[in-house]
py3Dmol code that shows the C-alpha trace and the ligand (Angstrom):
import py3Dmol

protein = """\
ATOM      1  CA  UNK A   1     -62.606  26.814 -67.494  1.00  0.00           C
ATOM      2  CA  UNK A   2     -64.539  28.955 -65.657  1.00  0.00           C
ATOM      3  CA  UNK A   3     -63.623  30.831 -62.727  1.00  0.00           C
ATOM      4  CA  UNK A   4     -64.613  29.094 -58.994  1.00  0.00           C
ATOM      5  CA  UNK A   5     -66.985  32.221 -57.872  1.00  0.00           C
ATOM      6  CA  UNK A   6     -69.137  31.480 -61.292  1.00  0.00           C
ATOM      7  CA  UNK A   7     -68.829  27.682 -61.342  1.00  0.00           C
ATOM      8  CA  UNK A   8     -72.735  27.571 -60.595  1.00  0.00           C
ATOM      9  CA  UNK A   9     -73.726  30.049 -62.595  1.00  0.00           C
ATOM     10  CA  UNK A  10     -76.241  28.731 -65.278  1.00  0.00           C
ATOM     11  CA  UNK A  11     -78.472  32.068 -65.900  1.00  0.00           C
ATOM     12  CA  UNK A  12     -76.534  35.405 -66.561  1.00  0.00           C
ATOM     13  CA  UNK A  13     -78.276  38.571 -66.415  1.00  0.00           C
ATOM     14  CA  UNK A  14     -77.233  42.023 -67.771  1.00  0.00           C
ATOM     15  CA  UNK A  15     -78.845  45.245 -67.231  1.00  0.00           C
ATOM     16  CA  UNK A  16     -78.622  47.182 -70.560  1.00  0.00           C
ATOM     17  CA  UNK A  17     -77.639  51.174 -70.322  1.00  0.00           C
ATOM     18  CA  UNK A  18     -74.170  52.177 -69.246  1.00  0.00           C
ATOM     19  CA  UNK A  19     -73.586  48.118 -68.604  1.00  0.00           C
ATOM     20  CA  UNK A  20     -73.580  46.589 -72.087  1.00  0.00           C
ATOM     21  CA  UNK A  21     -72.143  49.860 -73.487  1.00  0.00           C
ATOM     22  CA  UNK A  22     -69.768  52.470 -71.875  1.00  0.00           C
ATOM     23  CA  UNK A  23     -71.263  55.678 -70.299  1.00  0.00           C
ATOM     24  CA  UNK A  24     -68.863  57.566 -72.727  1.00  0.00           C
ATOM     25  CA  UNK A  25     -71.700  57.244 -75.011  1.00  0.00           C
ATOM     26  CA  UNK A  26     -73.990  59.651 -73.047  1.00  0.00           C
ATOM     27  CA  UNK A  27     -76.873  57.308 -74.340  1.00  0.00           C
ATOM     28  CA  UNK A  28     -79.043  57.966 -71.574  1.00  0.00           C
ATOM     29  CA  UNK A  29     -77.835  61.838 -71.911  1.00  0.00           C
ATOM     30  CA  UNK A  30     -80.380  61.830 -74.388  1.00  0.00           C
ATOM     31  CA  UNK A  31     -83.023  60.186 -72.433  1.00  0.00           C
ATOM     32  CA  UNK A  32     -82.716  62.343 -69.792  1.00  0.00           C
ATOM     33  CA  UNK A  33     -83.035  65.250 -71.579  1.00  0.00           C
ATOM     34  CA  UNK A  34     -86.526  63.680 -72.852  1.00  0.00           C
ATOM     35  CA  UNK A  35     -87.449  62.896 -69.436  1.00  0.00           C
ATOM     36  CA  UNK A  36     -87.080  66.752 -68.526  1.00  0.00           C
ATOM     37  CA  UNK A  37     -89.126  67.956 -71.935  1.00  0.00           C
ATOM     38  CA  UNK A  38     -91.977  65.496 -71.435  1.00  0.00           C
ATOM     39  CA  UNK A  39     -92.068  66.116 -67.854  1.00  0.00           C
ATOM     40  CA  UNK A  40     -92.355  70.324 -68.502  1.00  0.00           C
ATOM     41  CA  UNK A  41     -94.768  69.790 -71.208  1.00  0.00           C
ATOM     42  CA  UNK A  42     -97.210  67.348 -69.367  1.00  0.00           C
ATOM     43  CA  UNK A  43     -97.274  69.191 -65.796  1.00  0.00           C
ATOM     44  CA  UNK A  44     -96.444  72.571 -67.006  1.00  0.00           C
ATOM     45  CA  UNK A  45     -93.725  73.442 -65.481  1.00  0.00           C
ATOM     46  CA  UNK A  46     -90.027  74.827 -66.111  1.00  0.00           C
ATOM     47  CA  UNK A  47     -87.152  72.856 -67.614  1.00  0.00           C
ATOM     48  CA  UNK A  48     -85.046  73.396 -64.753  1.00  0.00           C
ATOM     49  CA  UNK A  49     -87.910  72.825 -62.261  1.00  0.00           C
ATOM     50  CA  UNK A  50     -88.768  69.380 -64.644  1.00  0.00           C
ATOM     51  CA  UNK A  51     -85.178  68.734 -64.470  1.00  0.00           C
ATOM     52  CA  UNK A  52     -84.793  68.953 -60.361  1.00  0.00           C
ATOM     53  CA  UNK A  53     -88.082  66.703 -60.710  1.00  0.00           C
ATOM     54  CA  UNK A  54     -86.939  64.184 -62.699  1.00  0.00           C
ATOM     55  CA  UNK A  55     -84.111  63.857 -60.041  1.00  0.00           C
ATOM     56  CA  UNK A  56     -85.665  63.705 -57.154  1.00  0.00           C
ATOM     57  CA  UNK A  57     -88.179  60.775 -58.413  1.00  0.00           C
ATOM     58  CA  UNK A  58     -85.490  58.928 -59.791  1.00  0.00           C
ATOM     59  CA  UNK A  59     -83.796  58.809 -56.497  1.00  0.00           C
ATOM     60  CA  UNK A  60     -86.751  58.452 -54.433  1.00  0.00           C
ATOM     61  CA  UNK A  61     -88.542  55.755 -56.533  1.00  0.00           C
ATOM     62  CA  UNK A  62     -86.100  54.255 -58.466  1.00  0.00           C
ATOM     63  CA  UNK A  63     -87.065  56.048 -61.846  1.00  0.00           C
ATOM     64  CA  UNK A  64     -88.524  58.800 -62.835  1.00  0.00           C
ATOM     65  CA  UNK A  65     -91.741  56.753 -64.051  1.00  0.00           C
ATOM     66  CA  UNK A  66     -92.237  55.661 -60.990  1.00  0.00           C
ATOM     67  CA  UNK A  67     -92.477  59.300 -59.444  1.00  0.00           C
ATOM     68  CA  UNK A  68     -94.916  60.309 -62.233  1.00  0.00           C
ATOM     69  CA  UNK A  69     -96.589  57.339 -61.728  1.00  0.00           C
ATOM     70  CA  UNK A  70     -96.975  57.548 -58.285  1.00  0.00           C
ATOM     71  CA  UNK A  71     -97.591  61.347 -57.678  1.00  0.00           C
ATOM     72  CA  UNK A  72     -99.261  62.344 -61.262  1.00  0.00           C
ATOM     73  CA  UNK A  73    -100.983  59.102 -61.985  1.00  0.00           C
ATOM     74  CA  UNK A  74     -99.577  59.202 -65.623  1.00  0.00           C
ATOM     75  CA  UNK A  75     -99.941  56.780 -67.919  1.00  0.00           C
ATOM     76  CA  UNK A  76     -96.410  54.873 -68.697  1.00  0.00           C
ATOM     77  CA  UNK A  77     -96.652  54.032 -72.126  1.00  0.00           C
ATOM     78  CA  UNK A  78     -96.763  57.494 -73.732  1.00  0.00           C
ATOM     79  CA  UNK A  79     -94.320  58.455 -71.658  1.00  0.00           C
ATOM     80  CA  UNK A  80     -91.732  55.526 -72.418  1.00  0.00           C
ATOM     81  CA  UNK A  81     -92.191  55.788 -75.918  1.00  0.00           C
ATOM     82  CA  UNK A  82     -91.590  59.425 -75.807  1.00  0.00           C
ATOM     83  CA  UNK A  83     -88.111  59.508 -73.977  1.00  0.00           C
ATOM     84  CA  UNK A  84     -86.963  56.236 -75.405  1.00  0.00           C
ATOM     85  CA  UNK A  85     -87.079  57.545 -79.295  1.00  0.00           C
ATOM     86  CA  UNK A  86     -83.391  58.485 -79.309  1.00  0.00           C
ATOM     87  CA  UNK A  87     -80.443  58.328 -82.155  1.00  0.00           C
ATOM     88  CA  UNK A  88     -78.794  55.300 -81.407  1.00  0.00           C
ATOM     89  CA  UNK A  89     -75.765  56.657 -84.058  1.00  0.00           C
ATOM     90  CA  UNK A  90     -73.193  56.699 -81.206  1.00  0.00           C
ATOM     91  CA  UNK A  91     -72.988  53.202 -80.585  1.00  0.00           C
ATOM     92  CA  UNK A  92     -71.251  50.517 -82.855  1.00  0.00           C
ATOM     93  CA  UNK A  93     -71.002  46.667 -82.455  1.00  0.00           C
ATOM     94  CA  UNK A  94     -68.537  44.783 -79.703  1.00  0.00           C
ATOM     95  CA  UNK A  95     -67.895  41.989 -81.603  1.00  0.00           C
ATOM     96  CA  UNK A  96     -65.578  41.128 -79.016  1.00  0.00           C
ATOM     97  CA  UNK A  97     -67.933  41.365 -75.975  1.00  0.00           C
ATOM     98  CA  UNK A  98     -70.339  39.347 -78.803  1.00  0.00           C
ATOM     99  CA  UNK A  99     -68.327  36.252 -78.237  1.00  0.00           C
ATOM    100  CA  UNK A 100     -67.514  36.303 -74.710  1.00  0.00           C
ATOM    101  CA  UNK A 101     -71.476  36.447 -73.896  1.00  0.00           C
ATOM    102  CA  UNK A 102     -71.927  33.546 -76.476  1.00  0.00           C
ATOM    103  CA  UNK A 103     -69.282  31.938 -74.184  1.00  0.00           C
ATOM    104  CA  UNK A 104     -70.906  32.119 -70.771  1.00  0.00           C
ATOM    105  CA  UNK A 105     -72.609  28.679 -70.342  1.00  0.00           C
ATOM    106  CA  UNK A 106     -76.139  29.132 -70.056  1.00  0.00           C
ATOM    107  CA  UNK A 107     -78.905  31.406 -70.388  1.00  0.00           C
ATOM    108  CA  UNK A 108     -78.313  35.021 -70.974  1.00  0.00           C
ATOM    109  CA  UNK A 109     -80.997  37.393 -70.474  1.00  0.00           C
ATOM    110  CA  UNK A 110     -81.093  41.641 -70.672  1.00  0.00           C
ATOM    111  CA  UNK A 111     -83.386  43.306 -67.615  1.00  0.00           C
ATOM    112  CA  UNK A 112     -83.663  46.996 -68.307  1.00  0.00           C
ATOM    113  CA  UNK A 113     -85.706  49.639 -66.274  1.00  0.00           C
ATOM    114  CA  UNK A 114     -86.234  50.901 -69.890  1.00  0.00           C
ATOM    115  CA  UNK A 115     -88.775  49.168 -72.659  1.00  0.00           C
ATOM    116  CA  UNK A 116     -87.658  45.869 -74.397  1.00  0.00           C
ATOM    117  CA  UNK A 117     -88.769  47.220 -77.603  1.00  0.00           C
ATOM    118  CA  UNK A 118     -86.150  50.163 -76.780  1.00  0.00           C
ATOM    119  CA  UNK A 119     -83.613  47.409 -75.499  1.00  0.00           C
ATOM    120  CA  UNK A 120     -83.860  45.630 -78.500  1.00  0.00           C
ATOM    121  CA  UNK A 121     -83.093  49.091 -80.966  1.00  0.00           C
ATOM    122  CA  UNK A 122     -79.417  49.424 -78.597  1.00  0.00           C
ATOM    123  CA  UNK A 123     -78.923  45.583 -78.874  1.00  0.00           C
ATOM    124  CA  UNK A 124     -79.065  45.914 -82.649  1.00  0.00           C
ATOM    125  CA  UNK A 125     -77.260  49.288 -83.165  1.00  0.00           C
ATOM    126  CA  UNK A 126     -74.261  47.119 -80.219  1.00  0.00           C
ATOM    127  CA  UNK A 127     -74.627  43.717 -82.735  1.00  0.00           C
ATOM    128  CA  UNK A 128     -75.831  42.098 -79.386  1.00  0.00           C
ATOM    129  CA  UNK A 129     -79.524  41.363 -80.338  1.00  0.00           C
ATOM    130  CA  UNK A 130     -78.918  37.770 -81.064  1.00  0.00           C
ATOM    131  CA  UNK A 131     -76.937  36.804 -78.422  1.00  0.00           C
ATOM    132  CA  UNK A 132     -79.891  36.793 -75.173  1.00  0.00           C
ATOM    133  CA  UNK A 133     -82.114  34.108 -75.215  1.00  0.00           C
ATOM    134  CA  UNK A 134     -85.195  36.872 -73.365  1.00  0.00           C
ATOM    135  CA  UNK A 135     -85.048  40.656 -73.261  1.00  0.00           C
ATOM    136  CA  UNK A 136     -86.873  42.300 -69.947  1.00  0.00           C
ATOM    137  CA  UNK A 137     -88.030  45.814 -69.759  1.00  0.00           C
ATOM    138  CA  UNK A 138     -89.777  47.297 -66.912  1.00  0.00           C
ATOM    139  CA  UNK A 139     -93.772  46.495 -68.509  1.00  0.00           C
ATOM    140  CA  UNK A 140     -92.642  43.159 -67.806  1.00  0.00           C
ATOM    141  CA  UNK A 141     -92.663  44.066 -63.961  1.00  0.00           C
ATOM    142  CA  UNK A 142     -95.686  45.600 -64.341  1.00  0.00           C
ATOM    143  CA  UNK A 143     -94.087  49.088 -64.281  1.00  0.00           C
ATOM    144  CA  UNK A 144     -92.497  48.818 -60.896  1.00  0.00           C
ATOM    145  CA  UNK A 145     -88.585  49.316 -61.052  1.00  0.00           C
ATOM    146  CA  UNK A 146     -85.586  47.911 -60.315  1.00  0.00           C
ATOM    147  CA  UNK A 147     -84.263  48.307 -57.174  1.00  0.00           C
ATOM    148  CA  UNK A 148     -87.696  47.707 -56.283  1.00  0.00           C
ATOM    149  CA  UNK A 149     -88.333  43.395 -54.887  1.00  0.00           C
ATOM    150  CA  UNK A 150     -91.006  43.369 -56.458  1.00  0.00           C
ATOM    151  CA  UNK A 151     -89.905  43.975 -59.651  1.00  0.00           C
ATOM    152  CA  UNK A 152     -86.591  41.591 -59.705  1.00  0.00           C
ATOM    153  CA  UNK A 153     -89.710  38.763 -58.679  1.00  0.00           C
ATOM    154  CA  UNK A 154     -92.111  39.647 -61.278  1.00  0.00           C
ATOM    155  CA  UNK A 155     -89.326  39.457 -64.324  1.00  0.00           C
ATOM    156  CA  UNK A 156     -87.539  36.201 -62.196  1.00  0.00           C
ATOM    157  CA  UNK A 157     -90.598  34.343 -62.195  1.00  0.00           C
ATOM    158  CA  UNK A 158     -91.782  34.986 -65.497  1.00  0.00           C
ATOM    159  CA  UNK A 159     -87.820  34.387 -66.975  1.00  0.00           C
ATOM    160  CA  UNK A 160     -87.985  30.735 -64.967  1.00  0.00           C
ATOM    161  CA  UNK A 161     -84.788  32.289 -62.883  1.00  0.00           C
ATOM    162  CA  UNK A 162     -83.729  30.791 -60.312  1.00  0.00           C
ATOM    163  CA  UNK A 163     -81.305  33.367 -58.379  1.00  0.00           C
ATOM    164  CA  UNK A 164     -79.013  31.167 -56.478  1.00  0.00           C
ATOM    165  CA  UNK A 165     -77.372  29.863 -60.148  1.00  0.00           C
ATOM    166  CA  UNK A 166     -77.281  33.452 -61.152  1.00  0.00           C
ATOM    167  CA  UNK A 167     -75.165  36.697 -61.530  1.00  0.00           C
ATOM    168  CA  UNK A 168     -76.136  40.450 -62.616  1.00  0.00           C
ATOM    169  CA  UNK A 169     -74.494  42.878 -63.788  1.00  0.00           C
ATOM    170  CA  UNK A 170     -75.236  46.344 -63.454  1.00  0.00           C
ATOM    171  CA  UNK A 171     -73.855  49.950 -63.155  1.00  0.00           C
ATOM    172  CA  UNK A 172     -76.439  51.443 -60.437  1.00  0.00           C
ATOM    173  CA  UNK A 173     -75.137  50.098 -57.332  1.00  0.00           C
ATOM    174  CA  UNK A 174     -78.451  49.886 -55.635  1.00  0.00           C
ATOM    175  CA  UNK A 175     -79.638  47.730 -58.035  1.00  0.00           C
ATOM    176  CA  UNK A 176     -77.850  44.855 -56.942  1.00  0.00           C
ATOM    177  CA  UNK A 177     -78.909  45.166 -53.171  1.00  0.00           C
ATOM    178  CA  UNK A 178     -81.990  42.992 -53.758  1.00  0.00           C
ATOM    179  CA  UNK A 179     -80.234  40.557 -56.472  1.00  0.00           C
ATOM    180  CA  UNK A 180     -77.250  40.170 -53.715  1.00  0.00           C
ATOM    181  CA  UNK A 181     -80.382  39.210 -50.970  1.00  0.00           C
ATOM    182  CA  UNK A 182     -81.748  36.480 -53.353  1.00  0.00           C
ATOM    183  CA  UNK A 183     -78.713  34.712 -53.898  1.00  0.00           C
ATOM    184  CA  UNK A 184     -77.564  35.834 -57.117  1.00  0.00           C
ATOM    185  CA  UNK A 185     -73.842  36.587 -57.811  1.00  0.00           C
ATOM    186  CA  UNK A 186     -73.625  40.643 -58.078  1.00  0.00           C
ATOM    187  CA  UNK A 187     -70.849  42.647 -60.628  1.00  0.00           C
ATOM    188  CA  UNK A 188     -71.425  46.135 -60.542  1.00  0.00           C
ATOM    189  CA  UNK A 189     -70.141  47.591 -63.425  1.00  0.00           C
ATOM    190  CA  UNK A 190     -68.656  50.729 -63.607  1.00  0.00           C
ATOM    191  CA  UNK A 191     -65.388  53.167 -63.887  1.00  0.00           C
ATOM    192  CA  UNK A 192     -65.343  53.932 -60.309  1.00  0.00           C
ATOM    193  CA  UNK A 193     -65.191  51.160 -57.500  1.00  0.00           C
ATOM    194  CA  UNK A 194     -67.901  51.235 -54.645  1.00  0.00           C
ATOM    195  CA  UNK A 195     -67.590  49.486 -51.562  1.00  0.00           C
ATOM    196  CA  UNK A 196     -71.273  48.155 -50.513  1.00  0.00           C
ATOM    197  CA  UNK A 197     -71.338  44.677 -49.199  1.00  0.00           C
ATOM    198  CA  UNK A 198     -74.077  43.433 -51.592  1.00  0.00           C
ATOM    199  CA  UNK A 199     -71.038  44.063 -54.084  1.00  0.00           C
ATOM    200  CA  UNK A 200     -69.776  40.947 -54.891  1.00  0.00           C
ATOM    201  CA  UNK A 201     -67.097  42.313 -57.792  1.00  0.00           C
ATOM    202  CA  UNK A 202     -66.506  44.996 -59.834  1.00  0.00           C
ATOM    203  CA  UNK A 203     -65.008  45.908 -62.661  1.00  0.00           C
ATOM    204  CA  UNK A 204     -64.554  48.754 -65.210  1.00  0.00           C
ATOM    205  CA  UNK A 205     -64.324  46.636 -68.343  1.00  0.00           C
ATOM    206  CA  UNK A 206     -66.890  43.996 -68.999  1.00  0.00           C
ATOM    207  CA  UNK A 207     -65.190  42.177 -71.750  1.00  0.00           C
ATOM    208  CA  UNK A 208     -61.863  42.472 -69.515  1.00  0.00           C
ATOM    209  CA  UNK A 209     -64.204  40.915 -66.596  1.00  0.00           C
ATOM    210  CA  UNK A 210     -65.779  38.459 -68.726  1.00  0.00           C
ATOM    211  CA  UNK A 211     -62.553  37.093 -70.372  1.00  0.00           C
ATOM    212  CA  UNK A 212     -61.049  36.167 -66.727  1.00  0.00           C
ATOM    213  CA  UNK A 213     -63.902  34.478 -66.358  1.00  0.00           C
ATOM    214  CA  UNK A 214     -64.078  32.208 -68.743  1.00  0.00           C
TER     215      UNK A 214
END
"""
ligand_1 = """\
1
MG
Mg -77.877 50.883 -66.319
"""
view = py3Dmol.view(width=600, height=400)
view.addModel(protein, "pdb")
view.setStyle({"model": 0}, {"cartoon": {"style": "trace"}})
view.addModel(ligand_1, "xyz")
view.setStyle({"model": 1}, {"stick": {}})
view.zoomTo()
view.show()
């Protein structure tokens, strides 16, 4: 019996880092910290000027990649398989979250501004791999990122979505501005609450979300 909100959801979508595993991790601490290094080497520059780069990209395009993109005219794939080539030790399977995404009814899918070759090594290491029927990274959007439009359209129309039987999840808030315009369903996911009106829930536990749900 699932809840009234979600009764016409048929296609669930999950963005991967910090959603499908707690930021307790520090996963993307990693990342980050590859972002800055590759960044110094390639233009040359301090850590702590890469690092105040890296930043200001990320909030002004949506990810770094898109800055370097944009203002260096770097090439992405170098670059992605650089900063994604991270220990994945920390993590350990969710059995329990395992089962209540087998549950939803319907598709599930994974949409990541990182690679899908990189989602796919967290799936494993979080015994998730098997349980989405596509995994999205952001070469399937042709590079652009999420909270970009066009990117939610490219991955949407190549997945067969269609956003008004959806619902996302996702722990950057501005991520679900242009999912909430479409039609989808929007759970941001996350320890602290936010109040944005393309918010439709939230919740700090995903399993705890997903088993009132069902
Ligand atoms: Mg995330």
């Amino acid at each position: 019996m699932i809840s009234n909100s979600f009764k016409h959801v048929n296609s669930w979508v999950f963005d991967l880092d910090n959603t499908l595993y707690s930021p307790e991790v520090c996963l993307f601490d990693q990342i980050e910290k590859k972002m800055t290094d590759w960044i110094s080497q390639k233009l040359s520059i301090t850590k702590e000027s890469a690092d105040i780069l890296r930043s200001q990209y990320w909030k002004k395009y949506g990810t770094s990649l898109a800055g370097l993109m944009r203002e260096h005219k770097i090439e992405p794939e170098e670059y992605l398989t650089y900063v994604h080539d991270i220990s994945f030790d920390n993590l350990t399977e969710n059995l329990v979250l395992k089962n209540l995404i087998e549950n939803l009814p319907g598709k599930k899918i994974v949409y990541t501004n990182g690679t899908a070759p990189y989602a796919k090594n967290v799936l494993s290491a979080l015994g998730l791999l098997n349980v989405f029927s596509s995994i999205y990274g952001v070469e399937d959007a042709d590079y652009n990122p999420k909270p970009e439009y066009k990117a939610y359209e490219l991955v949407f129309k190549k997945d067969g979505l269609n956003p008004l039987t959806s619902a996302m999840f996702e722990d950057e808030p501005r991520n679900l501005k242009v999912p909430h315009q479409l039609g989808m369903k929007t759970i941001f996911v996350s320890p602290a609450p936010k109040n944005e009106p393309y918010i439709d829930f939230h919740t700090s536990d995903l399993s705890g979300f997903l088993k009132h749900l069902i």
